[in-house]
C-alpha angles and dihedrals in degrees: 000000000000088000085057086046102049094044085058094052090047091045086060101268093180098222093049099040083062085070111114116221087248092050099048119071108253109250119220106285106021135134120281103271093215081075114090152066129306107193125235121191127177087020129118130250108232095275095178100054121110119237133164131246130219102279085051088265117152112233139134156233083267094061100046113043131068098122136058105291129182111222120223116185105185130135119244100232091046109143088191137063100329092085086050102051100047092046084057087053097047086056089039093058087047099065096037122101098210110103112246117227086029112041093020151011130207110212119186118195113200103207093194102098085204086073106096123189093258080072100041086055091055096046085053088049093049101045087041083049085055095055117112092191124045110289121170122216102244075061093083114031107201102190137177145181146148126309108269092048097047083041088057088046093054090043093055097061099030106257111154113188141149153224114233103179103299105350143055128255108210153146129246125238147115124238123206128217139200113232097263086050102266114153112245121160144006136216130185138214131009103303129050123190109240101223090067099047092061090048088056097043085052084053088046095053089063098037101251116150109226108198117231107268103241108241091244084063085044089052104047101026120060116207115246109211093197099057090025088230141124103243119193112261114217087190099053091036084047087055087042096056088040090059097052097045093051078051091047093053103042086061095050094054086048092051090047099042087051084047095053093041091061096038087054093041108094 
């Protein structure tokens, strides 16, 4: 039966899926769960660290930012999920309507201190390369430094990760920021619909915090970019119901199986 359950969880059974890492038992196998994200909302990025740009440049949060930024902490050499992600996002800032270097930035911290500014130069040039609108490149910051100041950067927005020999272990996500560094807003995985990043960027550019829309809400709610707002979804609360009763009945006919099998034995 906890094979059954867990292949529901992993198929996209909503109440399960609203599960945090933190919240769901660790099968055999699975990440470390001291890897991940603690949200912070209403905190401050670390504004005052020094990090360097792509030409090898000191500079910090404070003199880059002054408008919304989304927020991107990967590691150059990942052979995971940071390919991935920022592949999403490039697709992501394709299909928004915001303009990128004047209503928005895009910052990516690399945490591996191996990652020097001569890389970081090649990954802007890559993901610019991949734009299929104009998109300048002040538009999407790509920044490194040593250990303890891109540590500080991580911790500051609550981004747990960590080194396992020579890789990273960590979780995917985009976190977005007001324009004087306030975190605002949080999105998993490795593809982001774009219509709530800019929602979140617009809520950004006043300074509003938008809790992260639990994935129960994602699941069930579609967001509505007329009204800006989230709208319930029949189809998807239908598909929702429909999930836990086929859990529900499995569990009954294995309840019942397991019954029948005592009663018969002598």
């Amino acid at each position: 039966m906890r094979r059954i359950l867990w292949a529901l969880v992993l198929s996209g059974c909503p109440f399960c899926a609203g599960l945090s890492a933190g919240d769901a038992p660790a099968p055999s196998g699975s990440p470390d769960l001291s890897v991940g994200v603690d949200e912070k909302l209403g905190q401050t990025v670390a504004l005052d660290v020094t990090l360097r740009d792509e030409d090898g440049k000191p500079l910090t949060f404070k003199d880059v930012l002054g408008k919304p930024t989304i927020l991107t902490l990967n590691y150059f050499r990942c052979a995971g999920i940071c390919t991935p992600l920022l592949n999403g996002l490039v697709d992501t800032l394709n299909a928004m309507r915001l303009e990128p270097g004047k209503d928005f930035q895009v910052i990516t911290v690399s945490f591996d201190p191996s990652d020097k500014p001569e890389v970081a130069q090649r990954k802007r040039t890559n993901y610019l390369a991949q734009m299929k609108r104009p998109f300048p490149p002040s538009g999407w910051r790509f920044l490194t430094g040593d250990a303890a100041s891109t540590r500080k950067v991580t911790d500051s927005v609550g981004f747990r990760f960590k080194a396992e020999k020579d890789q990273f272990v960590h979780a995917g996500a985009i976190i977005i920021l007001s324009p004087k560094g306030t975190v605002t807003h949080y999105l998993y995985g490795i593809s982001f619909p774009a219509a709530e990043v800019e929602l979140g960027l617009n809520e950004a550019a006043s300074g509003r915090i938008s809790p992260t829309v639990p994935r129960l809400l994602s699941f069930c709610f579609s967001y509505d970019p007329e009204s800006r707002q989230y709208v319930f979804s029949m189809t998807r609360a239908i598909g929702a119901a429909i999930l836990v009763f086929a859990a529900g009945f499995v569990v009954y006919l294995l309840r019942a199986r397991g019954k029948k099998g005592t009663e018969g034995s002598p």
